[in-house]
N, C-alpha and C positions, 0 to 999 in steps of 0.2 A: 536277723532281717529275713522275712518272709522271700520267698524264689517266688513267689507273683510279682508282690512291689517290686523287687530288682529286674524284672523279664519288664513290668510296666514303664518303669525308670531309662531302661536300655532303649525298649521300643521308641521313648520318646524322643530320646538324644537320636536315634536312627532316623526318623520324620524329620527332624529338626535338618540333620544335619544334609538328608534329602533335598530338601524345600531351599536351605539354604547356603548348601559350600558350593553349590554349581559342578564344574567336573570334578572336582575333589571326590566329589562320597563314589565318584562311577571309580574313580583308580584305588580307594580303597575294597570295591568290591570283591578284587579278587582275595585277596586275603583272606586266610582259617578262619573262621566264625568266631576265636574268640579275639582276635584283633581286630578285625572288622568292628564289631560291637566296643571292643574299647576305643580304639581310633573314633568311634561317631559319639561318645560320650567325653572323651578329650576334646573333641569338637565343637561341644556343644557347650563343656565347661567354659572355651574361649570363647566362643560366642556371647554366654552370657554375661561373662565378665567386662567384653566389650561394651557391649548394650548398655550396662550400666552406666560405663565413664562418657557415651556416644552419645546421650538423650538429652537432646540440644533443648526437650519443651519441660526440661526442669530445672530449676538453678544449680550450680556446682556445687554449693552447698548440698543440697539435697542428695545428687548425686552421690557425695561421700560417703552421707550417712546410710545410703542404700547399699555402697560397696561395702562398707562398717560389717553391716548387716550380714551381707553375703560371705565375708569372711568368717565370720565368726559362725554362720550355720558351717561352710568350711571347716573351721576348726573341729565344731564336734564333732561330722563326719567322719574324721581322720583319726579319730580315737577310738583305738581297738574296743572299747567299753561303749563304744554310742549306743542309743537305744532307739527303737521304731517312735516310741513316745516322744522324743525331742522335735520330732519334725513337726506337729504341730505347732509349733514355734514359730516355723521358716515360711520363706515366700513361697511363692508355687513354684519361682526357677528352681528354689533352691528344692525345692519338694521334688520335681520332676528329673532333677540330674544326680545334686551331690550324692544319692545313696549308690549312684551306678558308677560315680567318679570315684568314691571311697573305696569300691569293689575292685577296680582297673587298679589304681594304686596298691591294692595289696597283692591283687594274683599278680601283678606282672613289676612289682618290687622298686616301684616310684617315689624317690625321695619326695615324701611333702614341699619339703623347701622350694622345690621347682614352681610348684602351685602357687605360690603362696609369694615368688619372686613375680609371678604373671600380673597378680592383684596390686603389689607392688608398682610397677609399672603405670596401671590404668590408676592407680590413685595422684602419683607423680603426676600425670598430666590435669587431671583436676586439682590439684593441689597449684600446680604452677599460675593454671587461670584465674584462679581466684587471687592468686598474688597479684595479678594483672590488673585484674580488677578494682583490687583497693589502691593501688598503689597511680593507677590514671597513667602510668608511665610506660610505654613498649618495652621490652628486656628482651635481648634473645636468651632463648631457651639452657643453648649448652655454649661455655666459652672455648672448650678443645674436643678433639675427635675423640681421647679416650673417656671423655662426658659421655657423650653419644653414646660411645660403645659399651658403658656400662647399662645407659636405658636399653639397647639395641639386645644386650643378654635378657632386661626384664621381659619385654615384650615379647621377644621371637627366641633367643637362646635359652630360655629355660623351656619354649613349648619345643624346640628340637632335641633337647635333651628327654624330655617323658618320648618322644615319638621312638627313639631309639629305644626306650628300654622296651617299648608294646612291641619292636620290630626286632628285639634280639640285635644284640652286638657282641663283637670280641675288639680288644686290642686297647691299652693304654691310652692311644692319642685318639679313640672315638670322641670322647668328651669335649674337646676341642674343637674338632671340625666338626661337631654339631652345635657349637656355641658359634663358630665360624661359619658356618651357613644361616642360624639365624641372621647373624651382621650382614650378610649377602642379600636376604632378602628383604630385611627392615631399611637397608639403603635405599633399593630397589623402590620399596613403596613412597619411602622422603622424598628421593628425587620424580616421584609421577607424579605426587600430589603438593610437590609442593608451594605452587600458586593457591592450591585450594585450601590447603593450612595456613599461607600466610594471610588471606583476605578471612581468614576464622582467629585471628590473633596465634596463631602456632607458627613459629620458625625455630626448626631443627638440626639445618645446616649448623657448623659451629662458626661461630663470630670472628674467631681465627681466620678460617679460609675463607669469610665474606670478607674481609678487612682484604685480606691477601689480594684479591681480583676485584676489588674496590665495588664492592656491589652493598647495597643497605636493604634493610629490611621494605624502605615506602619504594624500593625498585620492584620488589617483589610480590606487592601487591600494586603495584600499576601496573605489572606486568611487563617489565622490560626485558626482551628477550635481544638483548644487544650482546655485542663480544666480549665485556665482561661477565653477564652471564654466560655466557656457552662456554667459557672457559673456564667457568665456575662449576656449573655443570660436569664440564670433562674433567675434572680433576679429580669430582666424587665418582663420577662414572668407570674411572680409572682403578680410583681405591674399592668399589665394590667386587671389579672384575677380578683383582686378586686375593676376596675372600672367598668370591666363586673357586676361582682354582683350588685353594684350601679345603673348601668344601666338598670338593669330587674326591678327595682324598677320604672320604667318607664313605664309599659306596664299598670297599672291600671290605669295609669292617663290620660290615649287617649282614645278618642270618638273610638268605637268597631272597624270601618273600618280602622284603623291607626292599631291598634294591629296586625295583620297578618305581615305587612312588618314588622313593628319595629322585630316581632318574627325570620320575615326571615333573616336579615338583624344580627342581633345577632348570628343565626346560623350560616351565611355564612363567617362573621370574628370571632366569635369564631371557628369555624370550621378550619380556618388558621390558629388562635393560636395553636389549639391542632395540625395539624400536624406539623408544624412547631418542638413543643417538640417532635413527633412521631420520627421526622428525627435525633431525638437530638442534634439540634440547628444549622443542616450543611447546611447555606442557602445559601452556594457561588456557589454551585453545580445548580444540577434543582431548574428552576423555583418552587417556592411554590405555589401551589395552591389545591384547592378539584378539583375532580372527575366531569366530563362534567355531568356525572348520579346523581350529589347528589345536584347540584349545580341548575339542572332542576327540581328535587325533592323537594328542597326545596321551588324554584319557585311557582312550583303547586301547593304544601301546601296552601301556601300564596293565591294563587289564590282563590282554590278551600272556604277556611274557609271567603274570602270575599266577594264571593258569595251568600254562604251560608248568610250572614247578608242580604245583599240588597233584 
């Protein structure tokens, strides 16, 4: 592969990841140049692979076959033998990152499998719509918590796991508490959004603990924000707080410059759990989020303490 294409490829994932992670790319900044550049093309690989399952102006169908697609130019990337010629083939996402994602994966020794669990994920939930679809009937999603937790690895514990290995780790139970920290923050985002999944046909809670606190799916989209929801609420609220603790069990086990995001990144979805309860569990109203002031704050942080190492 040409060192233009791959500087062209990088450059793009760094715009991208600019334009679109908000404070994320400012706490990535301080990081050595060659993490930096990997973290914004991991970035940008999520990104695109979200987009694809997210594109509500194309049938689910299509959708698939577009992530089909994406996979499989994925695949060839990832083959020590790929050629420049193959990209012809690809879309322009796929044009503009995988060559720079194939690159990260090798200098910095990222199981495929991780990747390739992420796509997994975002096809699961196109796959399940369409079951919906045909079928005219509502299903919730997962019937037990370790359901959940297995989607909870595709989507977020396999991308915590590549972040660890761009950010140097030591220690046997790393892998763990960075699969436990994804589960922390994929909670995190169920319980903000999810009024706004359920009135999209998505519920994620599992059917166990809605049964438990006698709450239904048409509560959920009417928005009933009564005492069995909030007790419903507290209970994930509760189960996510102790994979956060799991998860800080994580910060000893990264090379120095990886500690600041992991910190920031912990405050910025802990930070949404705690308002989240602040609000007392009313997430069908405003958007949940922190403070445009706390959210740059805790950016800086980040910045400023990885700095401070190099």
């Amino acid at each position: 592969m040409s060192r233009t294409l791959l500087d062209d490829c990088y450059d793009h994932c760094i715009r991208l990841t600019k334009r679109t992670a908000g404070n994320f790319y400012y706490s990535f900044c301080g990081l050595p140049a060659p993490q930096f550049r990997a973290m914004c093309a991991l970035y940008a690989f999520m990104r695109v692979t979200d987009d694809w399952g997210d594109d509500a102006q194309r049938a689910p169908a299509q959708r698939i076959a577009d992530l089909d697609d994406w996979q499989q130019a994925l695949t060839s990337a990832l083959r020590p033998d790929w050629s420049v010629a193959e990209i012809t083939g690809w879309s322009e996402a796929a044009r503009t990152v995988l060559p720079a994602m194939s690159d990260v994966t090798e200098r910095f020794s990222i199981p495929h499998g991780h990747l390739f669990a992420v796509v997994r994920g975002v096809r699961s939930d196109l796959e399940f719509e369409i079951s919906n679809l045909k079928s005219q009937i509502e299903t919730k999603r997962f019937q037990t918590f370790d359901q959940l937790a297995d989607y909870c690895y595709l989507v977020a514990g396999a991308v915590g796991l590549c972040c660890i290995h761009i950010w140097g780790f030591h220690g046997s139970e790393a892998v763990q508490r960075a699969i436990d920290c994804g589960t922390a923050f994929q909670l995190t985002n169920i319980l903000r959004d999810v009024g706004e999944d359920a009135t999209a046909g998505r519920v994620y809670l599992p059917a166990e603990d809605m049964q438990r606190f006698g709450v239904t799916v048409e509560d959920l989209i009417a928005q009933r924000c009564d005492e069995r929801f909030r007790a419903l609420m507290t209970f994930e609220a509760e189960r996510a707080k102790s994979f956060y603790a799991l998860a800080e069990q994580l910060l000893p086990c990264l090379e120095p410059h990886g500690q600041p995001i992991m910190k920031a990144m912990l405050q910025l979805y802990g930070g949404l759990l705690r308002e989240i309860e602040r609000r007392k569990f009313d997430v069908f109203g405003k958007h949940v989020s922190l403070p445009r002031w706390r959210k740059l704050w805790i950016a800086a942080d980040a910045l400023i303490h990885q700095r401070l190492l190099s």
